[in-house]
C-alpha positions as CSV (number, residue, x, y, z in Angstrom):
1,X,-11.3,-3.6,-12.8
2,X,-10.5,-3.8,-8.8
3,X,-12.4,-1.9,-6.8
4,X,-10.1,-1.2,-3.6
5,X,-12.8,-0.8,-1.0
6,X,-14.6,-4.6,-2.1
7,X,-10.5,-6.0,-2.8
8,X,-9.0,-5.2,0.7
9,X,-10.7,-5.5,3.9
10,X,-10.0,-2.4,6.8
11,X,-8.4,-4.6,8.9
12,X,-6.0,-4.8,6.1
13,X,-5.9,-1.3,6.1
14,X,-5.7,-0.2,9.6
15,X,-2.5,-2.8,10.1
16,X,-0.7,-0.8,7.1
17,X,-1.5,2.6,8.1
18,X,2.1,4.1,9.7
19,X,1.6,6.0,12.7
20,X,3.4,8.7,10.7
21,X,5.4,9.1,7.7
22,X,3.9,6.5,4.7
23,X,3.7,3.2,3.8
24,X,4.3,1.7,0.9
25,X,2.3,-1.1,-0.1
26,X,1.4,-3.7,-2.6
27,X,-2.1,-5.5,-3.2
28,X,-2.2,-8.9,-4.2
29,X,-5.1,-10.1,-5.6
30,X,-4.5,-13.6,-6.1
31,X,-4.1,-13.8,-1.9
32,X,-7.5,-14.5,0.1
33,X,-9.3,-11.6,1.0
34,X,-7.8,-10.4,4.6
35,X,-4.0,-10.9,3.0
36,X,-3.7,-9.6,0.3
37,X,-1.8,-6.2,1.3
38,X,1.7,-6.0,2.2
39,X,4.1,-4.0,3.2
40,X,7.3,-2.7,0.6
41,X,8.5,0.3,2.4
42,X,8.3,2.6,5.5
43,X,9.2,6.5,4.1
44,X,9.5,9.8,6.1
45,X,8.5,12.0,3.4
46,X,5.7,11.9,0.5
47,X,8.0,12.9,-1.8
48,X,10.6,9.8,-1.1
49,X,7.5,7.2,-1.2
50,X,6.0,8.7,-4.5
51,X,9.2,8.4,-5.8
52,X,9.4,5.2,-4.9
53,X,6.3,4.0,-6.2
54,X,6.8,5.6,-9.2
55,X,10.0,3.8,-9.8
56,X,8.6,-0.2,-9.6
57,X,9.7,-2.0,-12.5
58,X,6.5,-4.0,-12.6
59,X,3.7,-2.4,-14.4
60,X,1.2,-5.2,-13.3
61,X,2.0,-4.3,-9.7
62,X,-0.7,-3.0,-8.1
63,X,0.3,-0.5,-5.7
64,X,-1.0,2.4,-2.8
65,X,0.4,4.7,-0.3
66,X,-0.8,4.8,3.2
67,X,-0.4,7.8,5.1
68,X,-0.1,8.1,8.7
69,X,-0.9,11.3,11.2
70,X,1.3,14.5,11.0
């Protein structure tokens, strides 16, 4: 299993995180370590990017919401 904090480095992490509002983001883990995050969509409101995330197609898709400040 992938262990999120060894798979994605906080450079990664820190370029992903929204000022506000909440990114939503895939990890891919056949990219080298440093690119393997990217960005699928920018949301205003939780609800909208959980949705969102709950409605991939892809169960293989590895997936993670960022969260900026209120």
């Amino acid at each position: 299993m992938f262990n999120l904090s060894e798979d994605v480095t906080s450079d990664e992490k820190k370029a992903l995180t929204p000022e506000s509002g909440f990114n939503l983001c895939g990890i891919n883990y056949f990219e080298p370590l440093g690119s393997r995050l990217y960005l699928i969509e920018h949301y205003d409101k939780y609800q909208d990017a959980l949705k969102a995330k709950k409605e991939r197609e892809n169960p293989n898709e590895y997936l993670i919401l960022y969260n900026g400040s209120p």
